[in-house]
C-alpha positions in Angstrom: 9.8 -21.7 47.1 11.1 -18.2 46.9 9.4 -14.7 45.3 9.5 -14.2 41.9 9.1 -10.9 40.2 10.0 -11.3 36.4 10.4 -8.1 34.5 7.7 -9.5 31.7 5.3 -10.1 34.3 1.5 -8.4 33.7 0.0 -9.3 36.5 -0.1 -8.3 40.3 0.2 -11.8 41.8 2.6 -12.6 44.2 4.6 -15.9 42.6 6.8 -18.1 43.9 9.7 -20.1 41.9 11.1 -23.7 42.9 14.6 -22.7 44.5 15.2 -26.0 44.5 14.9 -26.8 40.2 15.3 -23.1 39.2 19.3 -21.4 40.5 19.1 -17.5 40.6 22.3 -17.5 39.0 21.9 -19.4 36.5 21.0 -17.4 33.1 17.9 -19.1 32.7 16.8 -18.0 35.8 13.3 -16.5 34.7 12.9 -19.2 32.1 13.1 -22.0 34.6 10.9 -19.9 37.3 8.1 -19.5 34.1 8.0 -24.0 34.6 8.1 -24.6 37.9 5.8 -21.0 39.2 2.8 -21.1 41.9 1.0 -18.7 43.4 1.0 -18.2 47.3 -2.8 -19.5 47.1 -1.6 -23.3 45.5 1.3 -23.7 48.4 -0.7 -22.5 51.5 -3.8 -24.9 51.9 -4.4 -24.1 55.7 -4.1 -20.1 56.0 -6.6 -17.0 54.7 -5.1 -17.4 51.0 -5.7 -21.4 50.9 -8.4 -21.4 48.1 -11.9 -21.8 48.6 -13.8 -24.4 46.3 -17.0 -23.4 44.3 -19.9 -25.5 42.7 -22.1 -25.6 39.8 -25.6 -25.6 40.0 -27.5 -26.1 36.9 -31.1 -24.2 36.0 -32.0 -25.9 33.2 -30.0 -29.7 32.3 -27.1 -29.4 29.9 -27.7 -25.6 29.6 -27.7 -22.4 31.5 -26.0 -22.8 34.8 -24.5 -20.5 37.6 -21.5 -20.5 40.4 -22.9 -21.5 44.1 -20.3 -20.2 46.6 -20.2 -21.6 50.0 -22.5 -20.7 52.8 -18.7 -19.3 54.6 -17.6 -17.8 51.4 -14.8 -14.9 51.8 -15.4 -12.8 48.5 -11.0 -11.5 49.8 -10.1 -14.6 49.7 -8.7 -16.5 47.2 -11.1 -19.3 45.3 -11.1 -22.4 42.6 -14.1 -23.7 40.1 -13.4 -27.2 39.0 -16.2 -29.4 37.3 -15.6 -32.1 35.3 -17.4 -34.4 33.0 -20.7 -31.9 32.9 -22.7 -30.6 30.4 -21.9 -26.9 30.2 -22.3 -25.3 27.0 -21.8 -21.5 28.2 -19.8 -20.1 31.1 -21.8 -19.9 34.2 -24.3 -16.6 34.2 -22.9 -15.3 37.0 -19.1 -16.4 36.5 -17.9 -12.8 36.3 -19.2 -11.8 39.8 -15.9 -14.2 41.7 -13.2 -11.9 40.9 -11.5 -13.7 43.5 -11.3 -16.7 41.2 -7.9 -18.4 40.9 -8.2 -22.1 39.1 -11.0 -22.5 36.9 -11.1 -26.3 35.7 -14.0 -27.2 33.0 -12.9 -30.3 31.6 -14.7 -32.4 29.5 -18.1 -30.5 29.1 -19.4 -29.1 25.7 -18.3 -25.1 25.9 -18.5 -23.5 22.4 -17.6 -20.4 23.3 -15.7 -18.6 26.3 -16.8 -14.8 25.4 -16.8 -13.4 28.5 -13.8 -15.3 30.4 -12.1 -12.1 30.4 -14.1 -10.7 33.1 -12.3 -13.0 35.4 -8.9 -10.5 35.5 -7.3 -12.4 38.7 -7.5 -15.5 37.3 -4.4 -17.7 36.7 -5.1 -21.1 35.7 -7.5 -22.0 33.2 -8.0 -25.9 31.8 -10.9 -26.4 29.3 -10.0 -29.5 27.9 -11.9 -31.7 25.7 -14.9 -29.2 25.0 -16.3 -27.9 21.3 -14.6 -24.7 21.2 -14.2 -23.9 17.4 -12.2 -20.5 17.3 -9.7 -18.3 19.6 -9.9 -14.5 19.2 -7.1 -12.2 20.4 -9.6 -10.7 22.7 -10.5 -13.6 24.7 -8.1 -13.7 27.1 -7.4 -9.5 26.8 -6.5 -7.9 30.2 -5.8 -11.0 32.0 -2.5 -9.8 33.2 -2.6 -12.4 35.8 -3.5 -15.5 33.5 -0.1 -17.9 33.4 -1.6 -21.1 32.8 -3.9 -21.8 30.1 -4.9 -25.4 28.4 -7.2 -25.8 25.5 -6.2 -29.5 24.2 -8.4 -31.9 22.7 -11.0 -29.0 21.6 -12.1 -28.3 18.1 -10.6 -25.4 17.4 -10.0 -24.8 13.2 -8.9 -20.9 13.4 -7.4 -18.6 15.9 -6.6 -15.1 15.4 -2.7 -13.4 15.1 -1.4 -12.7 18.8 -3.8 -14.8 20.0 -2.5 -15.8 23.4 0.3 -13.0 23.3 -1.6 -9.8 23.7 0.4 -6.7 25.6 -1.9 -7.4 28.2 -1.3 -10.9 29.3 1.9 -12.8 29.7 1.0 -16.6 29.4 3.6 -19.0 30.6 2.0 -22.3 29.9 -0.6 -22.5 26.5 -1.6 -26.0 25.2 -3.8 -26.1 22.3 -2.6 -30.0 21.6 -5.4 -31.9 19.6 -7.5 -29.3 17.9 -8.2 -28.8 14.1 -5.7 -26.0 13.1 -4.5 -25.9 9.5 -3.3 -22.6 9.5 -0.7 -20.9 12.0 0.1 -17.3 11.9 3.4 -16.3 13.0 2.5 -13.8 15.7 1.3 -17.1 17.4 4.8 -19.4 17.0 7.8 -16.1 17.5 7.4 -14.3 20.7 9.6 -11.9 22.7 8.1 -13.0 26.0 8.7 -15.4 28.7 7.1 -18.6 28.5 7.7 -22.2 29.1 6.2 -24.6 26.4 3.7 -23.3 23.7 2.3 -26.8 22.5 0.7 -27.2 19.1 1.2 -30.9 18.5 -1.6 -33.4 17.1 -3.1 -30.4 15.1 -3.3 -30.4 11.0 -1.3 -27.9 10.2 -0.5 -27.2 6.5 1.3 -23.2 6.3 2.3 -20.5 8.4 0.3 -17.2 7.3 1.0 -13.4 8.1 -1.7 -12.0 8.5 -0.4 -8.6 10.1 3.1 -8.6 7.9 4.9 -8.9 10.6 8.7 -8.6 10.6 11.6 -10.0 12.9 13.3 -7.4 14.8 16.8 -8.4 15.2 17.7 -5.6 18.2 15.1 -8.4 20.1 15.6 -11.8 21.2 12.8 -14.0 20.8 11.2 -16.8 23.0 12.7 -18.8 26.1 11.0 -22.4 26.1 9.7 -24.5 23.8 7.3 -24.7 20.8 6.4 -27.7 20.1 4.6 -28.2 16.5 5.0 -32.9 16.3 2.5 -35.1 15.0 1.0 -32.9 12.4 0.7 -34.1 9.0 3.8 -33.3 6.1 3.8 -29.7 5.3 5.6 -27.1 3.2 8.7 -25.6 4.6 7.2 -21.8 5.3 8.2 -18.9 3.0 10.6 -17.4 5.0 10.2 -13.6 3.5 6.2 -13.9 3.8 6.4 -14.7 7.6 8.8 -11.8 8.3 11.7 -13.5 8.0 14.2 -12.2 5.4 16.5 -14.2 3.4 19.5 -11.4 4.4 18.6 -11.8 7.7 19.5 -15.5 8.1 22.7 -15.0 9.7 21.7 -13.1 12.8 18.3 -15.1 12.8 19.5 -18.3 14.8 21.1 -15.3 16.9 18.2 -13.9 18.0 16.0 -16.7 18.6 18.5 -18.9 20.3 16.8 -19.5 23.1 13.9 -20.6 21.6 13.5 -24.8 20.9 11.2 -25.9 18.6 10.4 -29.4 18.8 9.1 -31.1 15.6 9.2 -34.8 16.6 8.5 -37.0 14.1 7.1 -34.1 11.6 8.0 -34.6 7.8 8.6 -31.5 5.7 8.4 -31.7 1.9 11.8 -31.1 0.2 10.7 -28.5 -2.7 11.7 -25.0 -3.4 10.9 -24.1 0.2 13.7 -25.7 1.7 16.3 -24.2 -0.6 16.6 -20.7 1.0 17.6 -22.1 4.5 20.1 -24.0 3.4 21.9 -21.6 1.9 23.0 -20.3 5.5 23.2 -24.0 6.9 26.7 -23.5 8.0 25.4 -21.3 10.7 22.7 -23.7 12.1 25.2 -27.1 11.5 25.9 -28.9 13.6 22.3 -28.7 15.3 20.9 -29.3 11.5 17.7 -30.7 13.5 16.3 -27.0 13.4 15.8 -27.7 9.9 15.4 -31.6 9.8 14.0 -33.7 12.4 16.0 -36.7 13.5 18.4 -35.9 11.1 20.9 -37.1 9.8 18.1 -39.6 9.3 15.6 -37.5 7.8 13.9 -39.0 4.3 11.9 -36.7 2.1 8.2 -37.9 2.2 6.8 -40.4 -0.1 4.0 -37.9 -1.5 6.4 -34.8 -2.5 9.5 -34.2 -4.8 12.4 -36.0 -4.1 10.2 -39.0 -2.3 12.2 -41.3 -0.5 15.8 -38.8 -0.5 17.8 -38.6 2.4 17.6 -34.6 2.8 21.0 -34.3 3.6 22.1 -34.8 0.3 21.1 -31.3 -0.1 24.1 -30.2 2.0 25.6 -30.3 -1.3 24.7 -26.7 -3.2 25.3 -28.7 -6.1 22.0 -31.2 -5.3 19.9 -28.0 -4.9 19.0 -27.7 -8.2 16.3 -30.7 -7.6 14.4 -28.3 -4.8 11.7 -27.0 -7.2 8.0 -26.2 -6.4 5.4 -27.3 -9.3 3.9 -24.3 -9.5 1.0 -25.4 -12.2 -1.7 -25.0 -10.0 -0.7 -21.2 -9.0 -3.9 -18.9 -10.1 -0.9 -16.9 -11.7 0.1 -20.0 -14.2 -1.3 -19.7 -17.8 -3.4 -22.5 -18.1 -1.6 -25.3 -19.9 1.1 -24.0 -19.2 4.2 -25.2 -16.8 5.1 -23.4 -14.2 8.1 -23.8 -11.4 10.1 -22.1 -8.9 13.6 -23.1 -8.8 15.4 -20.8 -6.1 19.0 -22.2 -6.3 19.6 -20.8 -10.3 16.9 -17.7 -8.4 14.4 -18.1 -11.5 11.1 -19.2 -12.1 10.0 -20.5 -15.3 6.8 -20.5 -17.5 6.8 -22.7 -19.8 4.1 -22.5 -22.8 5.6 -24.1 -25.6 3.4 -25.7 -28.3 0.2 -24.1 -26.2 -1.9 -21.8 -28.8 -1.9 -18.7 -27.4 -4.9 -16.5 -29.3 -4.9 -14.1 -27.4 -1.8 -12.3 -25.3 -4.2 -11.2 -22.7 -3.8 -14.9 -21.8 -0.6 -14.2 -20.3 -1.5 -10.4 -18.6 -0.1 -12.1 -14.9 2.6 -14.4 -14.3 3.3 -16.1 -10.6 5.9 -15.1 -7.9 7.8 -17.5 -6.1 11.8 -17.4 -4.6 13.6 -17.3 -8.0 13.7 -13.5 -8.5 14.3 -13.9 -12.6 11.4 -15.4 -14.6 12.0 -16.9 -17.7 9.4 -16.8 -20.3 9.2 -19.7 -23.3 6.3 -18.9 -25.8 7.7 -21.1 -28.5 5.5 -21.9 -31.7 2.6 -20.4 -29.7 0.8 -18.8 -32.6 1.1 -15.0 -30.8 1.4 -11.9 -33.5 2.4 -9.9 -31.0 3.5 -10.0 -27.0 1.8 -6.2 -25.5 3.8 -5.1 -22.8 3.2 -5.9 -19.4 4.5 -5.0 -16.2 6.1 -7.8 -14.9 8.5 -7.7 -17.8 10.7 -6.3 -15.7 11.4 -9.7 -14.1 12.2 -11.1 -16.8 15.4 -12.1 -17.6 15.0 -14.7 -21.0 12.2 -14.3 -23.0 11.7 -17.0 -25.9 9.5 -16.5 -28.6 10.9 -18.6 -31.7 8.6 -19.5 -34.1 5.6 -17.2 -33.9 4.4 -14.9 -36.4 5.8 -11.9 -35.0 5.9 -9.1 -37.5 6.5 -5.9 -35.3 8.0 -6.4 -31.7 7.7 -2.3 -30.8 4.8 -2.8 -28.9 6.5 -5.0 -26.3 9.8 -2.3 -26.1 7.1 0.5 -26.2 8.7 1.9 -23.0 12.7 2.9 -21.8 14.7 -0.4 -22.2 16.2 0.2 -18.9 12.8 -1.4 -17.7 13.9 -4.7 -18.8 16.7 -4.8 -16.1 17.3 -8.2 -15.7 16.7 -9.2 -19.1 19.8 -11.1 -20.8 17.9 -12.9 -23.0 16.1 -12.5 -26.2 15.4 -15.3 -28.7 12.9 -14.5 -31.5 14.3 -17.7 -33.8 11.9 -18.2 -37.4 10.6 -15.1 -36.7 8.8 -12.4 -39.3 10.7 -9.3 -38.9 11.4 -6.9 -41.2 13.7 -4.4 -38.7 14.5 -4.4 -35.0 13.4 -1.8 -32.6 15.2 1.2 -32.1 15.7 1.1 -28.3 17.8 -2.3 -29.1 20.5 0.1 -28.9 20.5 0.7 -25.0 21.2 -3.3 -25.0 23.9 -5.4 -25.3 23.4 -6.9 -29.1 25.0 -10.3 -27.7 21.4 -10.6 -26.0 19.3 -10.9 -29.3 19.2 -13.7 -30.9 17.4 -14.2 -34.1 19.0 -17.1 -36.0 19.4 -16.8 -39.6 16.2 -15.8 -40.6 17.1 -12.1 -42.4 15.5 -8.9 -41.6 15.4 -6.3 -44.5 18.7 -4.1 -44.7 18.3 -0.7 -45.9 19.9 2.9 -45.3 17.8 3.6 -42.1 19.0 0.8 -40.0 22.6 0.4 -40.6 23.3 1.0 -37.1 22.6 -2.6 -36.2 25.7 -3.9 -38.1 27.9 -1.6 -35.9 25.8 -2.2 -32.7 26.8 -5.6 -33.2 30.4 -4.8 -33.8 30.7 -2.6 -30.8 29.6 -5.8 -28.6 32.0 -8.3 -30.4 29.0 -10.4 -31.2 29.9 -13.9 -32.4 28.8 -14.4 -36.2 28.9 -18.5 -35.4 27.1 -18.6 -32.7 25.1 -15.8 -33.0 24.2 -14.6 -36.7 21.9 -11.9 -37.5 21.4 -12.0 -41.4 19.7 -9.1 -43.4 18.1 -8.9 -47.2 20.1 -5.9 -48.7 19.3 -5.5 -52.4 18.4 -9.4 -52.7 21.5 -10.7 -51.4 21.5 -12.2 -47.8 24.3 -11.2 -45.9 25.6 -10.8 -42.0 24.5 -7.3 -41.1 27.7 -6.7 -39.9 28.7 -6.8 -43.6 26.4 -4.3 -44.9 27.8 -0.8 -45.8 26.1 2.8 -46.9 28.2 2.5 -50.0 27.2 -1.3 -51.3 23.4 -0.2 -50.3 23.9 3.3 -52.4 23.1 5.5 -49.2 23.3 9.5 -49.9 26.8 10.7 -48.2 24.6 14.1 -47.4 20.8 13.4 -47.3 18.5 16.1 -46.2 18.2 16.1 -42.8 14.3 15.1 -43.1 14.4 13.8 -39.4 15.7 17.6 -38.0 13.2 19.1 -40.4 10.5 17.3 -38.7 11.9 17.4 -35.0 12.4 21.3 -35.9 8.6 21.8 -37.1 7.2 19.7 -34.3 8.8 21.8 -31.5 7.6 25.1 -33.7 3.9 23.6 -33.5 4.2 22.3 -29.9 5.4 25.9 -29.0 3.0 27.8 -31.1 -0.1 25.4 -29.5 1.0 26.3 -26.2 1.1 30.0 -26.8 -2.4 29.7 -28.4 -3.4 27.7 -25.1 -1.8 30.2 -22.8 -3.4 32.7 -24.6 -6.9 31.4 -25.0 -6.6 30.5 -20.8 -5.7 34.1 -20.0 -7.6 35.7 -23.5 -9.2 38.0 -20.7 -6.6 39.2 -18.7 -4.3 40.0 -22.1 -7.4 42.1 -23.3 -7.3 44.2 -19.9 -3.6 44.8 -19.3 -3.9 45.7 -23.1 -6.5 48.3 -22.3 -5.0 49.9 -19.7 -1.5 50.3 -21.1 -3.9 52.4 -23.8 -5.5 54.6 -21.0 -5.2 58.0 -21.6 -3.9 60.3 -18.8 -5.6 63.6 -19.6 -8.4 64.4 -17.5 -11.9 63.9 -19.1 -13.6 67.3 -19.8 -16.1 65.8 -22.6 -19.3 67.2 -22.0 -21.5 64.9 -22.3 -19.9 62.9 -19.8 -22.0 64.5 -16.5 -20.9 62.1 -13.5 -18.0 61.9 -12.3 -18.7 58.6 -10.7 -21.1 55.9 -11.1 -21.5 53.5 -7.8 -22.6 49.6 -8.6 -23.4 47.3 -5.9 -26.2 44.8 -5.3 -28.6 47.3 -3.5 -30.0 43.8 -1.8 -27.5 43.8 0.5 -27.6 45.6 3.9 -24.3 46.0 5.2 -23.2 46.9 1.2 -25.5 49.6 1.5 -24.8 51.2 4.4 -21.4 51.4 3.5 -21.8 53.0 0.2 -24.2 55.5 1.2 -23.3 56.1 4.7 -18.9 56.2 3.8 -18.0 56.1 0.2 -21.0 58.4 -1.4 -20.6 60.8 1.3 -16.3 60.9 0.8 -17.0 61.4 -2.5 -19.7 64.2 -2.4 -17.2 65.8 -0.3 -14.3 65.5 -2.4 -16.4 67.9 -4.8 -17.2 64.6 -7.1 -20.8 64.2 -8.8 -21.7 60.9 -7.8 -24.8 58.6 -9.2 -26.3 55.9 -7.0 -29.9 53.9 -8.1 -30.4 53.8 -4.6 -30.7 57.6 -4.3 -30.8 59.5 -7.6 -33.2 56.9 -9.1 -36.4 58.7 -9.6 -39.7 56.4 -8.4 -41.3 54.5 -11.5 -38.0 55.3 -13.4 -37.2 52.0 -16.0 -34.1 51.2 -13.5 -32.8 49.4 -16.6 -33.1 52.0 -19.4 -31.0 54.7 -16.2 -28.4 52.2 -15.9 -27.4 52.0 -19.3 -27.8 56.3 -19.5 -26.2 56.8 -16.6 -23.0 54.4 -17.2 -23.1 56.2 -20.3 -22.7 59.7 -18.9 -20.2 58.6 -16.2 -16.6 58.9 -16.4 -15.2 56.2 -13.5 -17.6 53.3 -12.7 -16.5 51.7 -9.2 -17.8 48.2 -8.8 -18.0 47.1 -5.5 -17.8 42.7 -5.5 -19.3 41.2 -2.7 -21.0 37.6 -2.9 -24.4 38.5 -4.0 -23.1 40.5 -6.5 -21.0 37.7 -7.8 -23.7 35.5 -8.2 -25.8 37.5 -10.9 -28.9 36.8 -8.9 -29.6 40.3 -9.2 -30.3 41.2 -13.3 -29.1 44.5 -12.9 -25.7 43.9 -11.2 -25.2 41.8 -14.5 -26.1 44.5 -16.4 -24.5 47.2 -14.8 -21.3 45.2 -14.8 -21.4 44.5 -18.9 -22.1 48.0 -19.4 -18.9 49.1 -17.2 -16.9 46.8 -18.8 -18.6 47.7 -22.5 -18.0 51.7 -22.0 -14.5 51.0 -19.7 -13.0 48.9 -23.7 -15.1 51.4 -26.0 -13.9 54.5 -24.2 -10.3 54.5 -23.5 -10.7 57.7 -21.2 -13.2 55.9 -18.7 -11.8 53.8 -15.9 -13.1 51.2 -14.0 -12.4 50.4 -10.2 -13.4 47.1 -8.5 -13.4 47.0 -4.3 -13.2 43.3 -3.0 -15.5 43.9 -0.2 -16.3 40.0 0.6 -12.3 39.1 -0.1 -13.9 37.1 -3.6 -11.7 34.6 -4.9 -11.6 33.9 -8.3 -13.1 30.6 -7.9 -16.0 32.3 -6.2 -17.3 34.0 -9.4 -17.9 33.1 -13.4 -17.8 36.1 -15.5 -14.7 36.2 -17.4 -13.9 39.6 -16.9 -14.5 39.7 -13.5 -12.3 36.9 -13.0 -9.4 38.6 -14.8 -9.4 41.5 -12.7 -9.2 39.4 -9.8 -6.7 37.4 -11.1 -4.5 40.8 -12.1 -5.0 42.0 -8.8 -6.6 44.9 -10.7 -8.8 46.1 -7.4 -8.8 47.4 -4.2 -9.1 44.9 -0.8 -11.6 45.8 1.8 -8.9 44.5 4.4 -7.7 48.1 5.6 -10.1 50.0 7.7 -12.8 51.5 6.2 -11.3 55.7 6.5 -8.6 54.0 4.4 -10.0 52.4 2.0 -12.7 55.7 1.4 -9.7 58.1 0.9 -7.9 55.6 -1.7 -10.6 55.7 -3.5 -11.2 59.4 -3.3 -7.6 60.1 -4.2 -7.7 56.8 -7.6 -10.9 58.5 -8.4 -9.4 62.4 -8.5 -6.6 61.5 -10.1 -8.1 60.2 -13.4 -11.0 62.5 -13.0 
């Protein structure tokens, strides 16, 4: 035995590897070591690391129990549980106080749940086999970094969670969950890029291969070193390859990557359906070792319960045998009811079938399924539909059959840019009811419609579908589109302005109305753009009007009339204490409520006299003012803005003192002017903003 130190390794354990199975030079090196490991505690069974044995000791039968250490018991020293054949149902109380444990061995008791085994962070060899454990988190073993040997066989375990066993804590060499009740396997759980030896999931029932996380293969990894082995479950699906992360376009590098990695399916039968078909598409890169894909092959018969019962699978070596690897997919919760449904990945299409079905309503057919074929071809034949509304997943489609059906009007299914139907080459509409054909027919090739020889009505507005048709060389024989012009049925192709008498210079009715609908579309959004900004037009309009002379009318006594909410402190003091007083000594007669209201005055009756005999009103916003608590801010405000329209020699002068945005206040006007910019921002110091003022308010006085 010689040290090992694999670079994967969590834990802080000392290993040893078998020199004398495992070669250092051999390139399997760490794989070989990960089979044939020991710690220095299973080798030396006379020194201070030979482990010591525990007991159990039970408090109440087939219940609660707890560890008894020996009367010598080193806690430094290594140590081992093993008890067998008890009646355990939950770890020992006390289990997490021996972190010294090495080998804990609980076979055959009746454990439902092992909660807190990850306490135990030095131990490295767990065996609970045949107990009643019924699930496996991803937590359960979290932080074991030393845990390397873990078996869990003959359980009853029916779900475990993605990364299970794998965490980016732990580093299991060994796993065996053998024998349990698994249906389901997520990926995480099978593809690893860690060292192990065997990963053994045989005798379980497994059915598919979910991906819970979406995980995807990295190919700049290589994945797994030993052996998975998934024999003796019951016949299952082949997995979706692109669901489990695995990419059709990725096949080639695929059995690259995972080289390493063997996965042993015994004597496991796979059902040769639609699943299959994708994987053998690259099966010249996995032949000759076709057993990847097939057990015991070239043996391998397809089971007697699925498609193709009793076929030797490698006749589907032969890409022209492929065809017969369909899914039913009738039972999909996406398959119309009585309708058939199937995936049929070779031709890459899936059909839906509804033929002869009566289809009342086309909400019946609102979602289709998904499967490997990546075209999906629609037959609604003699259905009784009137009309097929668009749906989305039209843009899968590829043929699209609805011959004999009532349809009178297909425009509702076209309603959006062709270029949606991009894989569509197909449109058959046979017996059908149609007058014309859709307009946006144009942006396809015409040798994609077929209609049979049912006639569609042929007039001067839709002669472009005879030269459509010429322009793609369409094929009268095979493909005839017939038309009704003036009671005689004839190819469309046929039909000419001068045999249907169409006007060599009609009135360009269509410009006409193109021209007067981009006349009202422009005058509606003037009209919008006006009524949006009705305010700001009125204002921009007003000042352009202002007159520059200075006002000398006498009845006009202030020079200056200050509103602000008087309810405000720091407002105040401002106003009185800096802007009055620059005013005043400016030589300016200035009018505040606060000071040249008399006592018992009707404060509203003064506003409206004083606003009245004022030639500049300065409005000073701040966030109680804004929010017409205060009646006569509102009313000084109207009256400013009133005299400021009615007089075109008054001004008025807003100063942003709280920075008010214009989604901070609701009158209109007030809104405009902040929206103009039409005011002055309390941002500069407060000497600045007194003397701009001063100087705005001389200026137009």
């Amino acid at each position: 035995m010689v040290p090992w130190s694999p670079s994967q390794w969590k834990g802080d354990q000392e290993l040893l590897c078998d020199s004398s199975v495992c070669k250092t030079v051999a390139a399997d090196y760490d794989t070989c070591c990960s089979c044939h490991s020991k710690g220095l505690w299973e080798i030396d069974k006379h020194s201070k690391r030979s482990s010591q044995a525990l007991h159990i000791e039970y408090v109440r039968f087939g219940s609660n129990a707890f560890v008894l250490p020996p009367s010598d018991f080193n806690t430094s020293a290594p140590a081992n549980l093993v008890h067998r054949h008890g009646t355990l149902r939950v770890l020992p109380s006390n289990i997490c106080d021996f972190q010294n444990l090495k080998l804990l061995d609980l076979t055959s008791n009746q454990l439902t749940h092992i909660n807190t085994i990850s306490c135990l962070r030095n131990l490295e060899i767990l065996k609970l086999e045949y107990n009643k454990l019924v699930y496996l988190s991803n937590e359960t073993f979290q932080n074991m970094s030393n845990l390397r040997s873990v078996s869990l066989a003959n359980n009853q375990i029916k779900e475990m969670d993605p990364h299970a066993f794998n965490g980016d804590s732990i580093n299991i060499f060994n796993f065996d969950l053998s024998g349990n009740n698994l249906t389901k396997i997520d990926v995480t759980n099978l593809v690893m890029d860690k060292l192990y030896c065997e990963i053994n999931y045989e005798n379980n029932l497994f059915q598919e291969i979910e991906n819970i996380l979406g995980w995807k293969v990295n190919t700049s990894l290589h994945y797994g070193s030993g052996t998975v082995t998934v024999a003796k479950n019951p016949p299952m699906h082949f997995p979706d390859y692109e669901y489990v992360g695995f990419s059709v376009d990725q096949f080639p590098k695929l059995f690259k990557i995972m080289r390493n990695t063997n996965f042993y399916f015994g004597n496991n039968t796979y059902y040769c359906d639609c699943r299959l078909e994708p994987v053998l598409r690259f099966s010249n890169i996995w032949k000759p070792d076709y057993s990847f894909v097939f057990p015991n092959f070239p043996d391998y018969i397809c089971p007697p319960d699925g498609p193709n019962a009793g076929i030797n699978a490698k006749l589907f070596l032969d890409k022209t045998e492929r065809d017969k690897l369909t899914c039913d997919l009738h039972g999909d919760l996406n398959c119309p009811s009585r309708c058939d449904c199937f995936d049929q990945p070779s031709r890459d299409r899936l059909v839906v079938n509804c033929t002869d079905q009566e289809i009342s309503h086309p909400e019946f057919l609102k979602r289709m399924p998904k499967g490997f074929g990546h075209n999906l071809e629609l037959y609604f034949k003699n259905t009784g539909m009137k009309r097929f509304p668009f749906f989305k997943y039209l843009k899968r489609v590829s043929i699209l059959d609805v011959s004999y059906n009532s349809f009178e009007d297909i425009n509702s299914l076209f309603s959006v840019d062709i270029a949606y139907f991009e894989k569509l080459k197909k449109v058959i509409i046979l017996n059908h009811s149609l007058s014309d054909l859709p307009d946006s027919f144009k942006k396809l090739d015409a040798n994609f419609i077929y209609l049979g020889e049912t006639p569609i009505i042929c007039d001067c507005t839709n002669l472009w579908i005879g030269e459509w048709r010429k322009v793609y060389n369409v094929n009268k024989t095979i493909n005839p589109l017939l038309c009704n012009a003036n009671g005689k049925i004839l190819h469309v192709e046929e039909v000419t302005k001068e045999f249907l008498g169409c006007n060599e210079n009609p009135f360009q009715w269509d410009w006409l109305i193109i021209l007067s609908s981009v006349i009202v579309s422009l005058l509606a959004v003037i009209f919008g753009l006006f009524m949006f900004f009705q305010y700001e037009i009125l204002i921009m309009f007003r000042m352009m009007r202002q007159t520059k002379k200075p006002v000398t009318a006498q009845n006009l006594y202030y020079d200056v009339y200050i509103s602000y909410d008087v309810n405000e402190l720091d407002v105040r003091i401002w106003v009185l204490s800096d802007l009055r007083n620059s005013l005043l000594k400016n030589g300016l007669k200035v009018y505040d409520t606060v000071v040249d209201t008399l006592p018992g005055s009707n404060r509203g009756e003064v506003i409206s006299i004083k606003i009245a005999q004022s030639k500049q009103i300065i409005v000073v916003l701040s966030k109680a003012y804004t929010m017409e608590d205060d009646p006569f801010c509102v009313q000084e405000f109207r009256g400013a803005v009133n005299h400021f329209f009615r007089n075109k020699s008054k001004s008025l002068l807003l100063i942003n003192y709280d920075n008010i945005q214009t989604s901070d206040v609701s009158d209109p006007y007030m809104k405009a002017f902040l929206r103009l910019g039409k005011y002055i921002s309390f941002a500069d110091r407060y000497e600045k903003i007194t003397n701009k003022v001063c100087s705005i308010v001389k200026t137009k006085t």
